[in-house]
C-alpha positions in Angstrom: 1.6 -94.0 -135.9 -0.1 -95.6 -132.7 2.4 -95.1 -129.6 1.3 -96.1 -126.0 1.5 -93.8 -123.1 4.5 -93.7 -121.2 7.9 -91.8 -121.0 9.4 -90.8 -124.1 12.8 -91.7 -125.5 15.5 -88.9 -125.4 15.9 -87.9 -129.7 19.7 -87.5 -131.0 20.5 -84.1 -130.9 20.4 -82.0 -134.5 23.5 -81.2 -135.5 23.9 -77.8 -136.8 23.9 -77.1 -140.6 26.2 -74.2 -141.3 29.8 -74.4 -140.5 31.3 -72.5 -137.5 32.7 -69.2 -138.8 36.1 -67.5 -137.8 34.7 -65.4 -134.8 32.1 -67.5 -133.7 32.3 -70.3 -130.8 29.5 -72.6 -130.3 27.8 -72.7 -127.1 29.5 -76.7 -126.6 31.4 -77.8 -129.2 29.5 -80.6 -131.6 31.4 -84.2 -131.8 30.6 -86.7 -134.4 27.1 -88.3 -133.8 25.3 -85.2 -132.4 26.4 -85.2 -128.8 28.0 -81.7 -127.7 30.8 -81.5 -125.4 31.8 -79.0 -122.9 34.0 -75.7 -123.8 38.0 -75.3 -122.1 37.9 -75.4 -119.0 40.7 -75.0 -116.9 43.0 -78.3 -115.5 42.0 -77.7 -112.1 38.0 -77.8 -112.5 38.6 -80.7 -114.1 41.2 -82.4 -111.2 38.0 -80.8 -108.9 36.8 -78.2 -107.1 38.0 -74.9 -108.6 40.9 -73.3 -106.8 40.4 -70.2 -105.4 42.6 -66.7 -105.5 44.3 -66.8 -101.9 46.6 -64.2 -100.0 49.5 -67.0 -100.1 49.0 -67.5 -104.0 48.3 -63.7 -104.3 51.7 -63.1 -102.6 53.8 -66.2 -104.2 53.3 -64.0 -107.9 54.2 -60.8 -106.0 57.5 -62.6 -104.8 58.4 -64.3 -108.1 57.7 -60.6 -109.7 60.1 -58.8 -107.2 62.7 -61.6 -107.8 62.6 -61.5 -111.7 62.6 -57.7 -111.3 65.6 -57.8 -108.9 67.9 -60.2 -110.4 66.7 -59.2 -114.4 70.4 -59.3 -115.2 70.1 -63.4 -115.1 66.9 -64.5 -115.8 66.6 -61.8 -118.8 69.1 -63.4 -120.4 67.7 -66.8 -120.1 64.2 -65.9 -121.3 65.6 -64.6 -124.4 67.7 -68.1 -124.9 64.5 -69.8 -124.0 62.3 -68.4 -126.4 64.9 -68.2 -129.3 65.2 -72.0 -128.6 61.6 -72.7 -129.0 61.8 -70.9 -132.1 64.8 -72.4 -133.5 63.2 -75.9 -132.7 61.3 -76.9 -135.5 64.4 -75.9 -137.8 66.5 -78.2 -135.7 63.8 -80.9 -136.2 63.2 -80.3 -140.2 67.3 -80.8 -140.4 67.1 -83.7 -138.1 64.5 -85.0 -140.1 66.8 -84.7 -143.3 69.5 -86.9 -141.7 71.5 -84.1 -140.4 73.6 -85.3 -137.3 72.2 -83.2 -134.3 75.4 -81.5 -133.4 75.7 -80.1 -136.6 72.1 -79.4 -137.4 71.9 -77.2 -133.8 75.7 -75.3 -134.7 73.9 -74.6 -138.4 70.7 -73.0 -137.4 72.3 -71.2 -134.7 75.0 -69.8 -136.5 72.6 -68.9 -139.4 70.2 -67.1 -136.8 73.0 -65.1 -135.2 74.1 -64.4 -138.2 71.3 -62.7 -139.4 70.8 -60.9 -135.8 74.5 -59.4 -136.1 74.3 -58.4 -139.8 71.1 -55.9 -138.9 72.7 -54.7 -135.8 75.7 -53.6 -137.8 73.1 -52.4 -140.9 71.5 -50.2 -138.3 74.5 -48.7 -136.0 76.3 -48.1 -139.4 72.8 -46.3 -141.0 72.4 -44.7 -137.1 76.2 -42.9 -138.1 75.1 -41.6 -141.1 71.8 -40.4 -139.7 74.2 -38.6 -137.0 76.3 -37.0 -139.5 73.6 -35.7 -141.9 71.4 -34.0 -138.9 73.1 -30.1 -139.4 71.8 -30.4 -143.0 68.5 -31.0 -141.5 67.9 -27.7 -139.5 67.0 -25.1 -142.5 63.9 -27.1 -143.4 62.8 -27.3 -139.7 63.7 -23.4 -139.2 61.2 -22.6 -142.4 58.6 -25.2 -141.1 58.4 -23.6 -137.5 58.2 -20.0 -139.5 55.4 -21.5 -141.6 53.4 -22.6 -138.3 54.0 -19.9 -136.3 52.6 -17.5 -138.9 49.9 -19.8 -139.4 49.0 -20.1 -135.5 49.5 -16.2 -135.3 52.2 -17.2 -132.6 49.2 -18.3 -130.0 47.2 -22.0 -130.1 48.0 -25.6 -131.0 49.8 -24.4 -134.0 52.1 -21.8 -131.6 52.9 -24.4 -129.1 53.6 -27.2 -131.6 56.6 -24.9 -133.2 57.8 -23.8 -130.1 58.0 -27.4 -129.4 59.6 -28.2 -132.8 62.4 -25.4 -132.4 63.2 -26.7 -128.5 64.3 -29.6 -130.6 65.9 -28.3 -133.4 68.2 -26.1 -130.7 68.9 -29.5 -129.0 69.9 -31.1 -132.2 72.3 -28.0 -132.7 73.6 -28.0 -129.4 74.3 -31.9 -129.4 76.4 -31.8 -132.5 80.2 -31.0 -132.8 80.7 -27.5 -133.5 76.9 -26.8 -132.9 75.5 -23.1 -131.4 77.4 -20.0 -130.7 79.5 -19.8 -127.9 79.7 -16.3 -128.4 78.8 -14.1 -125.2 78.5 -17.6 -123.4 80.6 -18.8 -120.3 83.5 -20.9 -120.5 82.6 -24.3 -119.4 85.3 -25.7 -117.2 86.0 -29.5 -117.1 87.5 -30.9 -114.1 89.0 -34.2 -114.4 89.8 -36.4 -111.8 93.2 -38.2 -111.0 92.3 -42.1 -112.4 94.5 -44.8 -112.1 95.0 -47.4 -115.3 92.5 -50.0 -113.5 89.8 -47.6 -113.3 90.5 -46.2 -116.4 90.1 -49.9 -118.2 87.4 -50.6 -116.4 85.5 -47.5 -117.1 86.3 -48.1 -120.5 86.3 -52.3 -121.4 82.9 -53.0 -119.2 80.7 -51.2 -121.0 81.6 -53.1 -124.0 82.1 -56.4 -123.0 79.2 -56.7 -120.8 76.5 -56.8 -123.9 79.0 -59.0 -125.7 79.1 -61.1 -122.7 75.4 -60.9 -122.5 75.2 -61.8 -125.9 77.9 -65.1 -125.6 76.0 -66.1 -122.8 72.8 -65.9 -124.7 74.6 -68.0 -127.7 75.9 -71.0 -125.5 72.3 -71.3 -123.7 70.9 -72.0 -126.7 73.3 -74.3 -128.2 73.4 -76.5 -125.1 69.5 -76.2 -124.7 68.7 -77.3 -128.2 71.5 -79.9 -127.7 69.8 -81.2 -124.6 66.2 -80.8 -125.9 65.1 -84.4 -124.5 66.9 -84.3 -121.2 65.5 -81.1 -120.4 62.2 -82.0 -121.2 62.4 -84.8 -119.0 63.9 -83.1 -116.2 61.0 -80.8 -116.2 58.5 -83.8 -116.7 59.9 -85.2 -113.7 59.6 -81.8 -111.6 56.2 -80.8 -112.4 54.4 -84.1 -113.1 55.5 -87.8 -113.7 52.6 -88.7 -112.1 50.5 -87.4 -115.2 53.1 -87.5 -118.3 50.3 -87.0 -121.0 49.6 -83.7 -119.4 53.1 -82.6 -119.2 53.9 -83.5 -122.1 51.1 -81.5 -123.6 51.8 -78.5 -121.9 55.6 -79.1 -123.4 53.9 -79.1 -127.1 51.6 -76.4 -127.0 54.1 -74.0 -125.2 56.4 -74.7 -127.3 54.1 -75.2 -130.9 52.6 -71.9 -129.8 55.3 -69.6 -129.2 57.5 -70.9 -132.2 54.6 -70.1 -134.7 53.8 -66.9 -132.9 58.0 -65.7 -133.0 58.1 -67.3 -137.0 54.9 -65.7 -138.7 55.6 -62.5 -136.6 58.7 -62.4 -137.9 57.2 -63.3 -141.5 54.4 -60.7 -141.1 57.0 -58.1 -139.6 59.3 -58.5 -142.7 56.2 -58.1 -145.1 55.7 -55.0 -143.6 59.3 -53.8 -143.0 60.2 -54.4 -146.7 57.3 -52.4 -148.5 58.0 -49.3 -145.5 61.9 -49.7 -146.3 61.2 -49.4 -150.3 58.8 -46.9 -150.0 60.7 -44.1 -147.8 63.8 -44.8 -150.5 61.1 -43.2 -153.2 59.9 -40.4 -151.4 63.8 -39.5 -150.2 63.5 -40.1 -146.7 67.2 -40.4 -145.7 68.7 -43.9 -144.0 65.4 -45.5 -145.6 67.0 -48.9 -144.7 67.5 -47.8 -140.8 64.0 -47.3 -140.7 62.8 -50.5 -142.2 64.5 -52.6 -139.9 63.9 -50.5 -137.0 60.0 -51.2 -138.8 61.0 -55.2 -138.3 61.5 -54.9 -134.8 59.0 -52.2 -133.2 56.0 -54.3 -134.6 57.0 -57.2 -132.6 56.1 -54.7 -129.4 52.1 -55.5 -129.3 49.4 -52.8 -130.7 51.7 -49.7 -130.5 54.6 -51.2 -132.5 53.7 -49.9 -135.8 53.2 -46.4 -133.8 56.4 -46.6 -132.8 57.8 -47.1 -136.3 55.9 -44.5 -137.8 56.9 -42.0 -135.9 60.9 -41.6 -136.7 60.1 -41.4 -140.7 57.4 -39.3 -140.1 60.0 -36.6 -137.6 62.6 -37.2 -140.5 60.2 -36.5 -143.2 59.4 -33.4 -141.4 62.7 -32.0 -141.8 64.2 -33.1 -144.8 61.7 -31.9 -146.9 61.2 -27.9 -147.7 57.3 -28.5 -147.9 54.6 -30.7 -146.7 54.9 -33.8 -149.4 57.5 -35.9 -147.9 55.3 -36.1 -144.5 52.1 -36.7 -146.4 53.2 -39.6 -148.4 55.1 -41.3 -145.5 51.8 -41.0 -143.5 49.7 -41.9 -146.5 52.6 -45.2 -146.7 52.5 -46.1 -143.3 48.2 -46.2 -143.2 48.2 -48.2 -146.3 50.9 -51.2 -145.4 48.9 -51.0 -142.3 46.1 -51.4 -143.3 46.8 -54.7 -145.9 49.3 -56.2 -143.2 46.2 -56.0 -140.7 43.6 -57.2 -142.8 44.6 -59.3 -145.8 48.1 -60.8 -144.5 47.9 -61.7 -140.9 44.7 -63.0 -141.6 46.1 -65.8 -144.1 49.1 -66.3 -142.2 48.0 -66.4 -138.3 46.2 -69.8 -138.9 46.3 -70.1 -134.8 45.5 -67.6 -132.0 48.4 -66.9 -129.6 45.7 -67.5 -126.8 45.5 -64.4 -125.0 42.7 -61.9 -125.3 43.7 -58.5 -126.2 43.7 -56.6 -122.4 45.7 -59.4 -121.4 47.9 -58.2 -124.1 48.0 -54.7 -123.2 48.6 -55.8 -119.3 50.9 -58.1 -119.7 53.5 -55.7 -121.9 52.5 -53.4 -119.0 54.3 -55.8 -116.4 57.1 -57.1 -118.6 58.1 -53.5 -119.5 57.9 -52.6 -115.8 60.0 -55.9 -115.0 62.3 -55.7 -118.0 62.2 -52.2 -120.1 62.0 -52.2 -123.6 63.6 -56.3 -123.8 60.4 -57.1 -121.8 58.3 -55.4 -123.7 59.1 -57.3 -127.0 58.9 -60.6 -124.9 56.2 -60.0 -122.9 53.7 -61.7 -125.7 55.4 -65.1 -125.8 56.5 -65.3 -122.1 52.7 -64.4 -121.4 51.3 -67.2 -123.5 54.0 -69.6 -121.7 52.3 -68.7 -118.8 48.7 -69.1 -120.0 49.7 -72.5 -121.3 50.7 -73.8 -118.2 47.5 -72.1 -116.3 45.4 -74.4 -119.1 47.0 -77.5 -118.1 48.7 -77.1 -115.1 46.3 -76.6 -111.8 48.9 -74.6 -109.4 49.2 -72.0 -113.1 45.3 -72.0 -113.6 45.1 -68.0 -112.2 47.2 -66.9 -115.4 44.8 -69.0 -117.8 41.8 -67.3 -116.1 43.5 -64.2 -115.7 45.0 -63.9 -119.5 43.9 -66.4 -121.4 40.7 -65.5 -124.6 38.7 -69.0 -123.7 35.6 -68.9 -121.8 36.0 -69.6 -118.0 32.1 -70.1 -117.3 30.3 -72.9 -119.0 27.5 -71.6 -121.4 24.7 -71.7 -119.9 26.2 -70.7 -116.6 27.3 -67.9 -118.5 23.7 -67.2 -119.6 22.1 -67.5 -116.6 24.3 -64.4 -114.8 23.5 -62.3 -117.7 19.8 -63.3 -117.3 19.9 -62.5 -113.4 21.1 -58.9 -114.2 18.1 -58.9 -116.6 20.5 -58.2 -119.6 18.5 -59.4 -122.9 20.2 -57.5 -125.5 24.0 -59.2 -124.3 22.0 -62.5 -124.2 20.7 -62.2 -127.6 23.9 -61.2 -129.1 25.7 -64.3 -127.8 22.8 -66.7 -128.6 22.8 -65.6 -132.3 26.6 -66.3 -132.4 25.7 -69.5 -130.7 22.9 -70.5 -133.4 25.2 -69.9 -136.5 26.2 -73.1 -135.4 23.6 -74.8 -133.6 19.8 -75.5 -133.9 17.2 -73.8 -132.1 16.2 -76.6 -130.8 19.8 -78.0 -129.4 20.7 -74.8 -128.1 17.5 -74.2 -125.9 18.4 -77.9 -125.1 21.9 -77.5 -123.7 21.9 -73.4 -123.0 18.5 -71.8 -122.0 17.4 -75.0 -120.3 19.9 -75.3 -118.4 20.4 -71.7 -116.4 16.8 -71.9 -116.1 17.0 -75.2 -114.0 20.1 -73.4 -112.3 17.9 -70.7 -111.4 14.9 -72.9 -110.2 17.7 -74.8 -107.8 18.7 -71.7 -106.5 15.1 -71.0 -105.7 14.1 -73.6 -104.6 17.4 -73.2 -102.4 16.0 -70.0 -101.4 18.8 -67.9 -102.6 17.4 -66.1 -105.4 15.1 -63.1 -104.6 11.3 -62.6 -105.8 12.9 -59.5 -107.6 15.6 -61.4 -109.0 13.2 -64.3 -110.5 11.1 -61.5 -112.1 13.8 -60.2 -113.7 15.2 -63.1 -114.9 11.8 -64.6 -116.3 10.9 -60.9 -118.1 14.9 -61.1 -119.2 14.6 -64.7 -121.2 10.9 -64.3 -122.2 12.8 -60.9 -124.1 15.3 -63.4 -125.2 12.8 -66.2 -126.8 11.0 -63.2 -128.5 14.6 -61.5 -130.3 14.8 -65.4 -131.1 11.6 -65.1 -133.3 13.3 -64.2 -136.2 15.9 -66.8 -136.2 13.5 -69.4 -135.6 11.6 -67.8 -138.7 14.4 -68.1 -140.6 15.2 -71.9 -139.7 11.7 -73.2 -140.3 11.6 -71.2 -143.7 15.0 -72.9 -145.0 14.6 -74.8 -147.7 15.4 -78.5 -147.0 18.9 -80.4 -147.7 18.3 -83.6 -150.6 17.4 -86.5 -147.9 15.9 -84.9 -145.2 12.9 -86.4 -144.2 9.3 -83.2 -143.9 9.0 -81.1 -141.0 7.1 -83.4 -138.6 4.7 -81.4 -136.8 3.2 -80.3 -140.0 -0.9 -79.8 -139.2 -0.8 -80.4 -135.7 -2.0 -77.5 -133.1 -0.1 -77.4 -130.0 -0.5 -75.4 -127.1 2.3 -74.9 -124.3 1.5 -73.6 -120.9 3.8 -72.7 -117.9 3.3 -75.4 -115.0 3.5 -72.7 -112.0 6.3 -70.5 -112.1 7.2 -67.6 -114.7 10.3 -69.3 -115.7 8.2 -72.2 -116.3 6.9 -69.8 -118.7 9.5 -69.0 -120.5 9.9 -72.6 -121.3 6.5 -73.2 -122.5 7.5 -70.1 -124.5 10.8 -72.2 -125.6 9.2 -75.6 -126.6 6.2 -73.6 -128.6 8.8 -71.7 -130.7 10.8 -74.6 -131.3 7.3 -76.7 -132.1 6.9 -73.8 -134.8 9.8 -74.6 -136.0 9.3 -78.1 -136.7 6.0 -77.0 -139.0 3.7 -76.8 -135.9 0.9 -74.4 -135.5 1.8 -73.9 -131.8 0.9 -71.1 -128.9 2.9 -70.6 -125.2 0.1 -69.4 -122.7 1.0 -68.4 -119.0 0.7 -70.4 -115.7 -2.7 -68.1 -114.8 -4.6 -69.8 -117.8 -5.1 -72.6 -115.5 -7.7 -71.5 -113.5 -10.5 -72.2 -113.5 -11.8 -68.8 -115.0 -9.3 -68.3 -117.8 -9.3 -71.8 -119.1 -11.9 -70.8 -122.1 -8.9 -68.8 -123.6 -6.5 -71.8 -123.9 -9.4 -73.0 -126.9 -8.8 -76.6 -126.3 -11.4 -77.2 -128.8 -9.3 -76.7 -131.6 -6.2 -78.1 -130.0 -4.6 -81.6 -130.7 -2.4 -81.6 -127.5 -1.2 -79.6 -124.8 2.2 -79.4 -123.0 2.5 -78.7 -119.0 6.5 -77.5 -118.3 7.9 -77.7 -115.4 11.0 -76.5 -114.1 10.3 -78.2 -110.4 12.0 -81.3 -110.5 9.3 -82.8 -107.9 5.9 -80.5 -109.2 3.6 -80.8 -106.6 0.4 -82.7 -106.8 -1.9 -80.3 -107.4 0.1 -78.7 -110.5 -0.1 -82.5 -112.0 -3.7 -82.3 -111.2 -4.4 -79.6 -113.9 -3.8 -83.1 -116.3 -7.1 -84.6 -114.8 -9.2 -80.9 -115.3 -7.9 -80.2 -118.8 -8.6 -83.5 -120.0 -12.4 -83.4 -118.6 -12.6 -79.9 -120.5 -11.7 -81.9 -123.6 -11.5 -85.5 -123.6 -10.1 -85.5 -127.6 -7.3 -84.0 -125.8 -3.8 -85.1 -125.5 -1.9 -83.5 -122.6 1.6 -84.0 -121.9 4.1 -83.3 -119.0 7.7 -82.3 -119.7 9.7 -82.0 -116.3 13.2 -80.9 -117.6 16.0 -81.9 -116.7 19.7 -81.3 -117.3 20.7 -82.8 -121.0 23.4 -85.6 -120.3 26.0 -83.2 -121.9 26.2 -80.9 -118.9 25.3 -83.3 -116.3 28.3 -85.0 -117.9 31.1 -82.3 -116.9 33.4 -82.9 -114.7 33.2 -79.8 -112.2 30.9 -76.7 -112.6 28.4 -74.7 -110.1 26.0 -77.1 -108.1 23.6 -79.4 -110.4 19.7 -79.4 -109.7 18.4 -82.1 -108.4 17.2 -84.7 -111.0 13.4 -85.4 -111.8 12.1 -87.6 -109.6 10.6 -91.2 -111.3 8.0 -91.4 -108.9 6.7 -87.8 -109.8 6.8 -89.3 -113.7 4.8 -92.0 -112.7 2.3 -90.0 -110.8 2.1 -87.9 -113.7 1.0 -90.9 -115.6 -1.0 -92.0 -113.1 -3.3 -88.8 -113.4 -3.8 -89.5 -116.7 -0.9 -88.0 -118.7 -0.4 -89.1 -122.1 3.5 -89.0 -122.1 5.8 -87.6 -119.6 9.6 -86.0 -121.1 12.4 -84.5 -120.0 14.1 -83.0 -123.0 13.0 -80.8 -126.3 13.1 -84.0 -128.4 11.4 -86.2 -126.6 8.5 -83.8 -125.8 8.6 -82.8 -129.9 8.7 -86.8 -130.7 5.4 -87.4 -128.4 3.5 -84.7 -129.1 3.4 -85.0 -133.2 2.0 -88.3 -132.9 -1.7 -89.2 -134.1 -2.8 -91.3 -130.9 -5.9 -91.7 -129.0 -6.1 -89.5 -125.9 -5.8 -92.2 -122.8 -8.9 -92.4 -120.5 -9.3 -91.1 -117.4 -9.7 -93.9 -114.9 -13.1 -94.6 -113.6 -11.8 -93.1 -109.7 -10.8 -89.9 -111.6 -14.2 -89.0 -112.8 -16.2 -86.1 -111.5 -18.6 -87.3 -108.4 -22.1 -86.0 -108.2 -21.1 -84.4 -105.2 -24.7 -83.0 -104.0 -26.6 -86.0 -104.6 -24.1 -88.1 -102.6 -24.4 -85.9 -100.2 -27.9 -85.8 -100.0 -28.1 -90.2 -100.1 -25.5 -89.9 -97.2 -27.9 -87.7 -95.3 -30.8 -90.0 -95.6 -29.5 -92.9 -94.8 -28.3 -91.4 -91.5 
């Protein structure tokens, strides 16, 4: 089809074919009708410029640490309300739902939950009795292991150590228990006991035992009144940290508290589909106080990665030493590795149908500072206070450090994030990441909105004069190793085999060749735009800036080409790169050459905040371009793939652009002087 000479029309964007998978992200996240949207960004880019990490901020968290640290005896007990609260919600909400008046639907759950909590801690002191009582029975079996290893070791080595070790503990056991060691040839220990009056007496006596159930009162009547006063307190807290912006608040209110109620629940859920299995299984092989173990099972795995560790390692002591042989401790390790190993990959799978938000360091840090904080109570909480934390960092701007800091979404926009991996020349990272991208995007869109993009980053920065002639090489030989690992992918894409309605690839029999306007990272775009043109059925080549001249213009074989494509990254080329228009189409006047000046796709000029945007092409340089003689001047992938598979008459040079007999003028101009 006949199209006249001019600027081309931006083409929707392609949306991708394949659904994203579980552990891929897209580069920006595809909306309905092909426009792409940036990733999360935290609430205070968005507001605007980024807040920085200060020495007042800095020492603010230090402060609030060394006050939660100092006074744990309060706040630990309201953390645990709060968090019990939030879990305890929804059930609340499904009886209020129901018709159940609120008073009685918050004394029902939390009598039921309590409930529960006390009937385990009495199953485990009672089991924790019996496990006291049957420990003497215990030390034959660990006298014969230690035997056993010592002969094996020959008393020296790994072996040696481990059963001297083993019989430091079994003496401890023996000492500890009533009636345990011989006192024979030993001195008499001497108690002195100090005169006490009856007050100090009861109070040596009564606190230690009312201060937990205190504790635990207090713990009760927090939640009650919290989940009685659900809507005052949330608009208490509304009013404290934002009235002025409700919708945010009251998102920050949801997620926390959506987030950390599913997280408590299906842990729970998953913790009990493990616990039960362990609990059933130690009862077969004849591990003693099987059901002291399983419940001690439930609660370790709710301490993150080293939970199920922790479990493991009781049965496995016990196993040890109640059985004469090596069986009992094989099959409790053989149990152990196997409900491991379903729980981890068959049921959290199905049942974690949301991420808690946190990446996995921030994990291991964070129940690092809780337990520090808190001891072992913060380190079972330290998961869902962390994500508390990260939710209001994602929403709130004075908590963004915690949501940069501990939170598993990307901080740097994609192709800002592309761009410092191509400035440390690292192709193999890049690659990686933009094959995850292209599971769910086409080639096409993600050179578009990705590789485009840090390259016009880097060409502001140049033009800026802050990147380095050794940094610009390394970044050009870094994305032209990029576009070449591409080559399969895009091998793959053109090769698909069509869906029913979509229309032939339309740059079937057309030649195209791509050249680099003046740079080497204009280059890499030629290089870009020829492998996407390939894609699109195109028989199309990238050449190199130096083809240009004069003396390596023969290799470019225009004779057998149906147009060519000058890229720039320079939003304002200069005049005499344009001019290479004007000498390639007097080399071949069947010739249609084209100009793409890129420029930053409307998606990322779009976001709010970010690093500083290039400058935008200037119109006058578009219409010089025309001027010269160019047969269509773009600014995106799909426009310059649009204009170039078009059957069209080359324009004509205008008559001033022709080549001047230069000598004879000369010559006439001599003579008539």
């Amino acid at each position: 089809m006949a199209r006249t000479a001019g600027r081309c029309p931006p083409m929707p964007l392609r949306l991708a074919k394949a659904a994203a998978g579980p552990h891929s992200r897209p580069a920006y996240r595809v909306s309905e009708g092909g426009k792409m949207s940036e990733p999360a960004i935290p609430a205070a880019e968005v507001d605007g410029a980024p807040r920085r990490i200060t020495l007042p901020r800095l020492a603010t968290i230090v402060a609030v640490a060394a006050v939660l640290y100092l006074a744990q005896d309060i706040f630990l007990p309201l953390a645990i309300a709060v968090l019990i609260t939030f879990a305890l919600s929804p059930l609340v909400a499904a009886l209020r739902r129901r018709g159940v008046p609120q008073l009685a639907a918050v004394l029902a759950t939390v009598f039921v939950a309590f409930a529960l909590i006390a009937l385990l801690s009495l199953v485990m002191i009672g089991q924790l009795g019996e496990l006291a009582r049957n420990l003497p029975t215990f030390q034959a079996n660990i006298i014969a292991k230690v035997e056993t290893l010592k002969e094996a070791g020959g008393g020296g080595g790994l072996a040696g150590r481990l059963s001297e070790m083993i019989a430091a503990v079994n003496a401890e056991i023996g000492s500890a228990l009533p009636g345990g060691g011989d006192a024979t040839g030993r001195p008499m220990q001497v108690e002195v006991v100090e005169r006490s009056n009856v007050l100090q007496m009861l109070q040596d006596l009564v606190v230690p035992l009312v201060s937990p159930i205190a504790t635990t009162g207090l713990v009760v009547v927090v939640v009650i009144f919290m989940l009685l006063e659900r809507e005052q307190l949330r608009e208490r807290f509304i009013r404290i940290v934002g009235a002025h912006d409700i919708h945010r608040t009251t998102q920050v209110l949801q997620e926390a508290g959506s987030r950390v109620a599913t997280y408590l629940l299906v842990q729970l859920l998953v913790n009990a589909i493990y616990a039960i299995p362990i609990g059933i299984g130690l009862w077969l092989i004849g591990i003693p106080n099987a059901v002291l173990w399983g419940l001690l099972t439930l609660v370790l795995r709710f301490v993150p990665y080293i939970g199920s560790v922790l479990s493991a390692a009781f049965p496995l002591f016990l196993a040890f030493a109640v059985s004469p042989d090596w069986s009992a401790v094989l099959w409790t390790a053989a149990l152990f590795a196997t409900v491991e190993l379903v729980t981890s990959n068959v049921v959290e799978p199905w049942l974690y149908g949301s991420r808690t938000g946190l990446s996995p360091l921030a994990i291991i840090l964070a129940a690092i500072v809780w337990t520090f904080l808190w001891g072992p109570l913060g380190l079972v909480l330290s998961t869902p206070l962390t994500v508390c934390l990260v939710v209001l960092g994602r929403h709130i701007p004075q908590f963004e450090l915690f949501d940069i800091l501990l939170g598993d979404e990307p901080v740097l926009y994609p192709h800002v994030r592309l761009y410092q991996r191509l400035l440390v020349g690292d192709a193999v990272e890049t690659t990686f990441q933009a094959g995850a991208d292209l599971e769910d995007m086409a080639l096409a869109d993600y050179y578009q909105s990705v590789a485009i993009p840090a390259l016009l980053q880097a060409q502001d920065d140049r033009d800026r004069g802050v990147l380095t002639a050794e940094q610009e090489a390394r970044l050009a030989d870094a994305a032209q190793r990029l576009v070449a690992n591409l080559e399969t992918m895009a091998e793959e894409e053109r090769l698909a085999p069509p869906e029913e309605g979509d229309e032939p690839a339309p740059g079937g029999g057309f030649r195209v060749a791509c050249i680099g306007g003046r740079w080497p990272s204009d280059d890499v775009t030629a290089a870009m735009l020829a492998q996407a043109m390939t894609v699109e059925g195109a028989e199309a080549q990238a050449h190199g800036y130096e083809t240009l001249t004069p003396a390596r213009m023969a290799s470019l074989d225009l004779e057998h080409q149906d147009c060519l494509v000058l890229c720039f990254l320079d939003p304002t080329p200069t005049r005499a790169s344009l001019l290479h228009i004007r000498r390639l189409k007097r080399a071949a006047p069947h010739l249609r050459v084209g100009v793409v000046i890129w420029q930053m796709p409307p998606e990322v000029l779009s976001l709010a905040a970010g690093p500083r945007l290039p400058q935008p092409v200037g119109q006058e340089k578009a219409k010089e371009a025309e001027e010269i003689g160019a047969d269509f001047v773009c600014t995106t992938i799909d426009a310059a793939l649009e204009a170039a598979f078009i059957k069209a008459e080359p324009r004509k040079l205008a008559q001033s652009a022709r080549p001047l007999a230069r000598a004879a003028s000369r010559r006439r101009k001599k003579a008539a002087d």
